[in-house]
DOMARMAR-790067 format. One record per atom (N, C-alpha, C): residue in one letter; y negated, z negated, x negated; residue number from 0. Coordinates in Angstrom, 3 decimals. Each point is the difference from the previous one (the first is absolute). Example, Ala and Ser with C-alpha at 12.3 -4.5 7.8 and 13.67 -1.06 7.14 Angstrom:
<rs>
[r 'A',[5.690,-7.800,-13.190],0]
[r 'A',[-1.190,0.000,0.890],0]
[r 'A',[-1.200,0.000,-0.900],0]
[r 'S',[-1.050,0.720,0.350],1]
[r 'S',[-1.190,-0.060,-0.820],1]
[r 'S',[-1.090,-0.730,0.770],1]
</rs>
This chain:
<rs>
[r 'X',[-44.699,-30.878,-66.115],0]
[r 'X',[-0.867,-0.761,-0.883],0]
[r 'X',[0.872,-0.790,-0.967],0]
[r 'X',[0.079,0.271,-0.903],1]
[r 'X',[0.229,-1.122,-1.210],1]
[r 'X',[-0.493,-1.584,-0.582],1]
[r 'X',[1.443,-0.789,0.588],2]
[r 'X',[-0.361,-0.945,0.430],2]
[r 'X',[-0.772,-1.076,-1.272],2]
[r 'X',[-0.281,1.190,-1.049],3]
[r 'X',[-0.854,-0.859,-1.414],3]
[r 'X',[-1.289,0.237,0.755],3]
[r 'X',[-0.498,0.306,0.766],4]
[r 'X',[-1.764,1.135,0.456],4]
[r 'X',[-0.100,-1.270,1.226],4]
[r 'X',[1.090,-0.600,0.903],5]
[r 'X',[-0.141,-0.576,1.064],5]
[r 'X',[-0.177,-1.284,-0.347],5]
[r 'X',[-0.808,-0.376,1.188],6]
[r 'X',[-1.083,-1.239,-0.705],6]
[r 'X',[0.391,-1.450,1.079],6]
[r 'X',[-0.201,-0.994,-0.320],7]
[r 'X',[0.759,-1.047,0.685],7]
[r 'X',[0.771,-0.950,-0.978],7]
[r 'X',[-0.055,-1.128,0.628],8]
[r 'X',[0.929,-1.096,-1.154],8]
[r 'X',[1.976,-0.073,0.856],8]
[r 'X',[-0.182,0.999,0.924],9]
[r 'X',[1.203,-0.338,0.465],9]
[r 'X',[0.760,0.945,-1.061],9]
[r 'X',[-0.577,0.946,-0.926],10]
[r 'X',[0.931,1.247,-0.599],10]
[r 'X',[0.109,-0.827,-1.371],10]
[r 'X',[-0.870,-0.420,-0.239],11]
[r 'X',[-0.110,-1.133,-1.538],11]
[r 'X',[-1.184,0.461,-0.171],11]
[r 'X',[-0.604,0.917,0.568],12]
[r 'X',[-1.312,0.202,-0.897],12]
[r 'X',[-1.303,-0.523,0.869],12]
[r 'X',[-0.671,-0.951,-1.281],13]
[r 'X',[-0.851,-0.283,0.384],13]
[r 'X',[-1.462,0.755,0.306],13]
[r 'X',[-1.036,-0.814,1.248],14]
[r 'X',[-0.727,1.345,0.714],14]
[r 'X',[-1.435,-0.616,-0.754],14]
[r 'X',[-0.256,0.973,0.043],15]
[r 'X',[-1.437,-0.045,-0.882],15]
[r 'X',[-1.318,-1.220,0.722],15]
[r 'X',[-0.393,-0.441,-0.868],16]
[r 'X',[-0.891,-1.445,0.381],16]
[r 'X',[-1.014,0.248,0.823],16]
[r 'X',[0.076,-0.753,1.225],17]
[r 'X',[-1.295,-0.185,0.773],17]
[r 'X',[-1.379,0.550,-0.688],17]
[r 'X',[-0.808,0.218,-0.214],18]
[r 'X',[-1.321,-0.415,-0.366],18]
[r 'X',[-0.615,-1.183,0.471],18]
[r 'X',[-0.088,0.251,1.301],19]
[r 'X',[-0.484,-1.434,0.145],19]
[r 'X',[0.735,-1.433,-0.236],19]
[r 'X',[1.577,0.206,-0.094],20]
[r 'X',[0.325,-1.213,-0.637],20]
[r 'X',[-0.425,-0.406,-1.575],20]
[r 'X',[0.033,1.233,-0.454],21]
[r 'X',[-0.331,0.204,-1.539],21]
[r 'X',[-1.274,-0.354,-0.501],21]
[r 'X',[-0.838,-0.299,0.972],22]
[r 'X',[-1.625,-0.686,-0.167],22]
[r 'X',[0.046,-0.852,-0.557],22]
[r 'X',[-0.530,-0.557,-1.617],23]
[r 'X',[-0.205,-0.887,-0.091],23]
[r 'X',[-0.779,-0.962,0.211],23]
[r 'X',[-0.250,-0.989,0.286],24]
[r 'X',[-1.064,-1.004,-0.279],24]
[r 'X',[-0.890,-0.121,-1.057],24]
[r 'X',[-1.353,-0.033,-0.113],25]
[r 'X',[-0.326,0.227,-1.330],25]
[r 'X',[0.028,-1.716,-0.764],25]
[r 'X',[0.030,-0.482,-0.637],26]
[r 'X',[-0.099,-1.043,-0.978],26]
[r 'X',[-1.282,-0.685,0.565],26]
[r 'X',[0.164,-1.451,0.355],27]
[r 'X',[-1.052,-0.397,-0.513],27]
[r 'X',[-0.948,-0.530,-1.231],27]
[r 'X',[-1.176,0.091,-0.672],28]
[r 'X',[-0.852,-0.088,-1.005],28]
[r 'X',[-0.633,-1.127,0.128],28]
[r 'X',[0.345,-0.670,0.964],29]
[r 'X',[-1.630,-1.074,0.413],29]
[r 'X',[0.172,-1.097,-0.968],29]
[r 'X',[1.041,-0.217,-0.576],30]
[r 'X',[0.899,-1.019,-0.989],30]
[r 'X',[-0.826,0.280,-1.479],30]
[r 'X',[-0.405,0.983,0.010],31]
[r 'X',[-0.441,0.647,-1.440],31]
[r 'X',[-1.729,-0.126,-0.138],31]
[r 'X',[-0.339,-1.216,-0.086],32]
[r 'X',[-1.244,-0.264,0.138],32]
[r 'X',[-0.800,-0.283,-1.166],32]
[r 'X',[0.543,0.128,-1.512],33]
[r 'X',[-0.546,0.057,-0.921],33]
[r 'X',[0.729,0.934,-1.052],33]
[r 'X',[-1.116,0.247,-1.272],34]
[r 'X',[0.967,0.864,-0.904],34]
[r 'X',[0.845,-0.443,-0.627],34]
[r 'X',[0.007,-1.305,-0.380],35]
[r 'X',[1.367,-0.574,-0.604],35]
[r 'X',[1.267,-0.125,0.827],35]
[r 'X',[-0.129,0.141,1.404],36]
[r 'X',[1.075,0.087,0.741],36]
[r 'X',[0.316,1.627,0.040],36]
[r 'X',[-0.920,0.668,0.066],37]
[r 'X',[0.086,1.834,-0.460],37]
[r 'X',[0.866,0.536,-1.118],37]
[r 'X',[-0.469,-0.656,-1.169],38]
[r 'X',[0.448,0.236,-1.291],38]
[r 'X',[1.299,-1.018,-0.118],38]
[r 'X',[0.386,-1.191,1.001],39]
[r 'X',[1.677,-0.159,-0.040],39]
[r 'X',[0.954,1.156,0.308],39]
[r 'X',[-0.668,0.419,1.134],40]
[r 'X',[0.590,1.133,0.920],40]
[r 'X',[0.289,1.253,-0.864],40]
[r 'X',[-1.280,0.459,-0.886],41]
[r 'X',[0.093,0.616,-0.617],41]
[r 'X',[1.547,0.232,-1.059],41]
[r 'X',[-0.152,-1.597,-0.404],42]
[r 'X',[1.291,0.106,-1.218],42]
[r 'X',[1.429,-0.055,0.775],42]
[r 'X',[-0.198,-0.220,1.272],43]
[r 'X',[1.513,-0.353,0.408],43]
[r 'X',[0.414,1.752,1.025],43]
[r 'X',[-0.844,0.817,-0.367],44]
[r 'X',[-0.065,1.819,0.754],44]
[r 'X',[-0.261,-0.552,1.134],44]
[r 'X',[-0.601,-0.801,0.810],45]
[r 'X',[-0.616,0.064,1.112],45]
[r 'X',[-1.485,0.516,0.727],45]
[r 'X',[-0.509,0.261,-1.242],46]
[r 'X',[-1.378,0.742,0.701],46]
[r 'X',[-0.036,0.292,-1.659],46]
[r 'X',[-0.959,1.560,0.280],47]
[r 'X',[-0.394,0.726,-1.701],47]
[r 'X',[-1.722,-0.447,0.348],47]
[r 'X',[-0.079,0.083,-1.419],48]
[r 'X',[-1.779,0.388,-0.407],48]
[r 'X',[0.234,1.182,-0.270],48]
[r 'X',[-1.427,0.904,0.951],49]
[r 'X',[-0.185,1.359,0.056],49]
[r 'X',[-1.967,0.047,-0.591],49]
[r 'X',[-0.601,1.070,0.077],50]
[r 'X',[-1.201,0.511,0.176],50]
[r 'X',[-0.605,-0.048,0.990],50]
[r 'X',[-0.831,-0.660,0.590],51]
[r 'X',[-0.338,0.891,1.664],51]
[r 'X',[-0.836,1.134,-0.360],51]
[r 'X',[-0.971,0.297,-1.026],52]
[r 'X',[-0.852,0.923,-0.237],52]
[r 'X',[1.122,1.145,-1.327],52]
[r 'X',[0.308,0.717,0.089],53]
[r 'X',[1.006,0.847,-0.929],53]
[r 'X',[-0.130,0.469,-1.694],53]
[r 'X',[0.259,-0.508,-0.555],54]
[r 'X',[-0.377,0.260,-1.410],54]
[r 'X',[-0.743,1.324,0.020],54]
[r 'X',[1.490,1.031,0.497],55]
[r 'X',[-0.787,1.470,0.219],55]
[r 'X',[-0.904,0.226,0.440],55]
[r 'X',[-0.851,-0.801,0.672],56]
[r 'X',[-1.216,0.410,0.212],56]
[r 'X',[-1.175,-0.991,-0.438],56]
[r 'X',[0.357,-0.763,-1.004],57]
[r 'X',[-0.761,-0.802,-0.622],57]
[r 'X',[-0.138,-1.643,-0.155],57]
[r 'X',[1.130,-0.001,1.019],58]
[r 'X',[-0.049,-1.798,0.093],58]
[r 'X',[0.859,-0.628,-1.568],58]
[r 'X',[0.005,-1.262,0.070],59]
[r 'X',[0.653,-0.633,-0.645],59]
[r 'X',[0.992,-1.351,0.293],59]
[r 'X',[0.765,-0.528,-1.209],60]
[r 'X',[0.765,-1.079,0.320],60]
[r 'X',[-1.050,-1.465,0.022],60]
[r 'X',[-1.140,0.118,0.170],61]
[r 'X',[-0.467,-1.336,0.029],61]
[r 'X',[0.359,-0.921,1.365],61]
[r 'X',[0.036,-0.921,-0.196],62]
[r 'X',[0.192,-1.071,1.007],62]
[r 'X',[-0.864,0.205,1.393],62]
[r 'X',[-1.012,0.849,0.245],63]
[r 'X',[-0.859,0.403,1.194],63]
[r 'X',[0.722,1.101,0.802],63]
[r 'X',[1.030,0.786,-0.894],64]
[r 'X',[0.321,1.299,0.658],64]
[r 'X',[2.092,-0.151,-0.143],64]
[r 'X',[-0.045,-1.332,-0.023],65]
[r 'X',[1.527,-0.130,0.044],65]
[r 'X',[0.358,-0.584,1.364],65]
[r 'X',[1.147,0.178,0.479],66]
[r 'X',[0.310,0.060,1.175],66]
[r 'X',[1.254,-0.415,-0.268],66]
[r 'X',[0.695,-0.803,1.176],67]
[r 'X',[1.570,-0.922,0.407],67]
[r 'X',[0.765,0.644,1.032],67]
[r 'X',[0.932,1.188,-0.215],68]
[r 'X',[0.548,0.589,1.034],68]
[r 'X',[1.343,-0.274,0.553],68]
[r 'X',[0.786,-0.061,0.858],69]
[r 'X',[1.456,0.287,0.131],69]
[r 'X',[0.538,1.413,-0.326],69]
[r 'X',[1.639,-0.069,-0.475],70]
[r 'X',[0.614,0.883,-0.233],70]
[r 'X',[-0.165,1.223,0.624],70]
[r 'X',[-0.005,0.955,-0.484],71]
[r 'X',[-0.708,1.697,0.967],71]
[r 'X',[-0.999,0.410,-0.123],71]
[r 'X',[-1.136,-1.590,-0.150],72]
[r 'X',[-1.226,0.913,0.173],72]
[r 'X',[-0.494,0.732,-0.981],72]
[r 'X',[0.301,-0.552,-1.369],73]
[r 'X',[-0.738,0.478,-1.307],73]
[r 'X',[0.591,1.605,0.359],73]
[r 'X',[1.052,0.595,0.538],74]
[r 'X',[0.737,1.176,0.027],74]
[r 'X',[-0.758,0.852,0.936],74]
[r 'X',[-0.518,-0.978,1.267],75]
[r 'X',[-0.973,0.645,1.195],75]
[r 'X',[-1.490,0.565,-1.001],75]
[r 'X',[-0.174,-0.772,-0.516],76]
[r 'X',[-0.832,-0.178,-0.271],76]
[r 'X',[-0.545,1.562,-1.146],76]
[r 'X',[1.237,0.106,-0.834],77]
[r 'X',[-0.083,0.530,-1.087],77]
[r 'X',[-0.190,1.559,0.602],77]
[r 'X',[0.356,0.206,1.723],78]
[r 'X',[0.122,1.259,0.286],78]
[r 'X',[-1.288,0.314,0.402],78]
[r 'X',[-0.516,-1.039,0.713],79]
[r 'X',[-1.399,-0.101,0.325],79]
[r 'X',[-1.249,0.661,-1.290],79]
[r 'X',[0.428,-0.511,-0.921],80]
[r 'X',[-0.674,0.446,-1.487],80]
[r 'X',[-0.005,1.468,-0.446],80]
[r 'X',[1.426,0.282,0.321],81]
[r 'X',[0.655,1.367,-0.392],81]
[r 'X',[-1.313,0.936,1.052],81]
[r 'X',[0.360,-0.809,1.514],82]
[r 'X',[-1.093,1.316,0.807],82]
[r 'X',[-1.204,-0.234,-0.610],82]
[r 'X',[-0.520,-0.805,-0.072],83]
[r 'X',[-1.366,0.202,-0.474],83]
[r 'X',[-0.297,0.251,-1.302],83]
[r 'X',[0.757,0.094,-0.946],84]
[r 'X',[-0.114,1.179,-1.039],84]
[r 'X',[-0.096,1.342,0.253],84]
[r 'X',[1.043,0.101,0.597],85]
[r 'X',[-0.619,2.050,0.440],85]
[r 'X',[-0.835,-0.050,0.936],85]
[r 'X',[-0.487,-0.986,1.008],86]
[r 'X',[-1.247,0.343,0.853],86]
[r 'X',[-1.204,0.333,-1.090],86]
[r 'X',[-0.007,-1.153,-0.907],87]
[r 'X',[-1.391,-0.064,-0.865],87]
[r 'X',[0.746,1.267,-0.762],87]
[r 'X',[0.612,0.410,-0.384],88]
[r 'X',[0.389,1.237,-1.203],88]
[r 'X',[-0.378,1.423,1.179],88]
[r 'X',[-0.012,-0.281,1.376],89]
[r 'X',[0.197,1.314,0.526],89]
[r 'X',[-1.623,-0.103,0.315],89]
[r 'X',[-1.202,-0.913,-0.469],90]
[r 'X',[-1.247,-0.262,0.477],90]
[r 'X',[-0.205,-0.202,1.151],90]
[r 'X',[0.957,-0.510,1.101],91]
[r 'X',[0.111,-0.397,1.306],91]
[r 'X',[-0.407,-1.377,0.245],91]
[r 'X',[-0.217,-0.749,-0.744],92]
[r 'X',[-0.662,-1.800,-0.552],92]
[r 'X',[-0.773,0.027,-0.784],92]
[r 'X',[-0.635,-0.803,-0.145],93]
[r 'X',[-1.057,-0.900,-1.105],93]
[r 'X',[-0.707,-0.892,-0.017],93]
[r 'X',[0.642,-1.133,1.036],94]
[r 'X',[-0.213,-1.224,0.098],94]
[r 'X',[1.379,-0.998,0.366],94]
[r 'X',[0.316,-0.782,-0.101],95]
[r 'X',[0.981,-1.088,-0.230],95]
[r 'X',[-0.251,-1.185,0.491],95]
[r 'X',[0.592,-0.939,0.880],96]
[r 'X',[-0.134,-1.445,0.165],96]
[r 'X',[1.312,-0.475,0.838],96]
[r 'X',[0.011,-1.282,-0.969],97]
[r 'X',[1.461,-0.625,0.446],97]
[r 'X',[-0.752,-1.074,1.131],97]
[r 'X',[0.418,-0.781,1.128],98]
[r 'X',[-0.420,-1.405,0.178],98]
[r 'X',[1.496,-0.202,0.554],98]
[r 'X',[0.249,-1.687,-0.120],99]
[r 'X',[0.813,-0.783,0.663],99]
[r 'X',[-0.063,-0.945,0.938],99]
[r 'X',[1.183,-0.145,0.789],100]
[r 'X',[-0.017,-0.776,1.251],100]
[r 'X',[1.130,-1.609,-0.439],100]
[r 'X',[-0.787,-0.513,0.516],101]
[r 'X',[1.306,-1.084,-0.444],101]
[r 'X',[-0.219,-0.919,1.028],101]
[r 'X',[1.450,-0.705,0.339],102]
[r 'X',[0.571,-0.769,1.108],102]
[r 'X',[-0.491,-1.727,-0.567],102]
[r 'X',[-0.691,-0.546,0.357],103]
[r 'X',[-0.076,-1.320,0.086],103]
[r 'X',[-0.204,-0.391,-1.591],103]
[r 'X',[0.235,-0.829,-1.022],104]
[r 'X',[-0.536,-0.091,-0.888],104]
[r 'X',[1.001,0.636,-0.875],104]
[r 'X',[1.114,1.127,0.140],105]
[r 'X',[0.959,0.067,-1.340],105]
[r 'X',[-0.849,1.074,-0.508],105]
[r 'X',[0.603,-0.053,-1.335],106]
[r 'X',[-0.639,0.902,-1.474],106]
[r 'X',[0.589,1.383,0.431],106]
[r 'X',[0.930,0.206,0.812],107]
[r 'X',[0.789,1.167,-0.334],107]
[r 'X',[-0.633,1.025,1.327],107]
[r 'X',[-0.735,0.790,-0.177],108]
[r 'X',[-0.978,0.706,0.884],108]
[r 'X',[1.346,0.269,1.828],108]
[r 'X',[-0.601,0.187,0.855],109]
[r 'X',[1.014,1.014,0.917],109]
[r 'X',[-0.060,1.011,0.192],109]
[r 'X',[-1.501,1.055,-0.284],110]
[r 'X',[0.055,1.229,-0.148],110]
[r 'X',[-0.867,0.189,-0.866],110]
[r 'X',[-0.116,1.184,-0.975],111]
[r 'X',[-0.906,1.069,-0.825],111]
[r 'X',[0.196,0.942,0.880],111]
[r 'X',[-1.686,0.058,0.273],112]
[r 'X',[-0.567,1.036,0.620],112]
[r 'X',[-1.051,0.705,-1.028],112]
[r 'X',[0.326,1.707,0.213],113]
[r 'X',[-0.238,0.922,-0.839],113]
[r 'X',[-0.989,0.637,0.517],113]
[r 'X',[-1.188,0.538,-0.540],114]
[r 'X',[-1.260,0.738,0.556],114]
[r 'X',[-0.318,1.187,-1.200],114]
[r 'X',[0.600,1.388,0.396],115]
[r 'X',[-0.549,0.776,-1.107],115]
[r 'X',[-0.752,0.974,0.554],115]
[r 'X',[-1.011,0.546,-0.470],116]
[r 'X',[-1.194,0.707,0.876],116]
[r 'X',[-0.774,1.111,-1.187],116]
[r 'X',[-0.684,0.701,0.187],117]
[r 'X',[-0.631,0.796,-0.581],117]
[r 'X',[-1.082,0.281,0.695],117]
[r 'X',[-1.352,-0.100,-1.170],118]
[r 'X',[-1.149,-0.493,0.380],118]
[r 'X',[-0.631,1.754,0.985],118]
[r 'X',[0.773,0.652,-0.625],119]
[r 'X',[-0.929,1.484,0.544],119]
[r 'X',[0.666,0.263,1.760],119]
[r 'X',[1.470,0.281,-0.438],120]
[r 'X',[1.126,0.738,0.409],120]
[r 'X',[0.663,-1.051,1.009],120]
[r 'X',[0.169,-0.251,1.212],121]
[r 'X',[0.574,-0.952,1.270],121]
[r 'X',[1.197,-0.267,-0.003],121]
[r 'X',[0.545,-0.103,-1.556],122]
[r 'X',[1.425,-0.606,0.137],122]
[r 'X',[-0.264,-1.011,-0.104],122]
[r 'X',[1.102,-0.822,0.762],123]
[r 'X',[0.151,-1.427,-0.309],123]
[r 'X',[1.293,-0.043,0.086],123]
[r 'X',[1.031,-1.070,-0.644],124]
[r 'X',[1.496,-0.318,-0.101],124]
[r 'X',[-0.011,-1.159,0.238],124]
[r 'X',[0.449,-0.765,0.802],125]
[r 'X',[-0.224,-1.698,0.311],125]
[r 'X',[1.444,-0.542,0.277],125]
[r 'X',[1.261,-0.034,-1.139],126]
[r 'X',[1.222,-0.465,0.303],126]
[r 'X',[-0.399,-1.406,0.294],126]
[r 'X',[0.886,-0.980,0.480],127]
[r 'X',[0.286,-1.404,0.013],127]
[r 'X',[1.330,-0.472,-0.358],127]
[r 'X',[0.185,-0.350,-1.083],128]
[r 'X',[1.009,-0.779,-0.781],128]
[r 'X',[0.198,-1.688,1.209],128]
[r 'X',[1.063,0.242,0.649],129]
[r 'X',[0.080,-1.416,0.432],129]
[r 'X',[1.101,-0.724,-0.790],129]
[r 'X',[-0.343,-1.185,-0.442],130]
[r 'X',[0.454,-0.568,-1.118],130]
[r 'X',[1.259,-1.327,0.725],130]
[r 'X',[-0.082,-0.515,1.041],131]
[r 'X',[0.169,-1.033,0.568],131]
[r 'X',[-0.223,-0.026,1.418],131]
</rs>
């Protein structure tokens, strides 16, 4: 065996990370209890304004359908969108609903939960975005 392939910190090489040490903790939000404390966060890259309802499918940027996320999610989020574009493009959907869960009084949700269904046809897709 070639001692570049052999694994251990006694050879110099370091061994690939726990997972479970590698767990992070998620952040707490409970601090984030209004939008002006949102929109600090906002300017300093600590939480984005996202959509919860998707342009692509008709929502908008008004203040009812804006949302306070941590780093990742707008990215979780954006894949979430991606599937349910080709569900609704493959006619496998044709209904949509976001709702949120939130921890004690902060602005910044802990999960988007996803409900996509089609009124004829028994699909349903129900991801959960946990946010926090």
């Amino acid at each position: 065996m070639s001692p570049r392939y052999a694994a251990g910190s006694a050879m110099g090489i370091a061994e690939p990370p726990d997972p479970a040490k590698a767990a992070k903790t998620p952040t707490d939000y409970s601090h984030v209890a209004s939008l002006d404390i949102a929109l600090q966060l906002v300017e300093q890259g600590m939480l984005f304004e996202i959509t919860l309802f998707p342009e692509e499918f008709g929502g908008n940027r008004e203040p009812h359908n804006l949302i306070y996320v941590p780093p990742g999610i707008p990215e979780i989020k954006d894949l979430v969108t991606e599937t349910l574009l080709c569900l609704r493009n493959e006619g496998l959907i044709d209904r949509l609903s976001f709702d949120l869960e939130y921890k004690g009084s902060s602005f910044v949700p802990s999960s988007i939960n996803v409900r996509a269904t089609h009124n004829i046809k028994s699909r349903t897709f129900e991801p959960r975005i946990g946010v926090w």
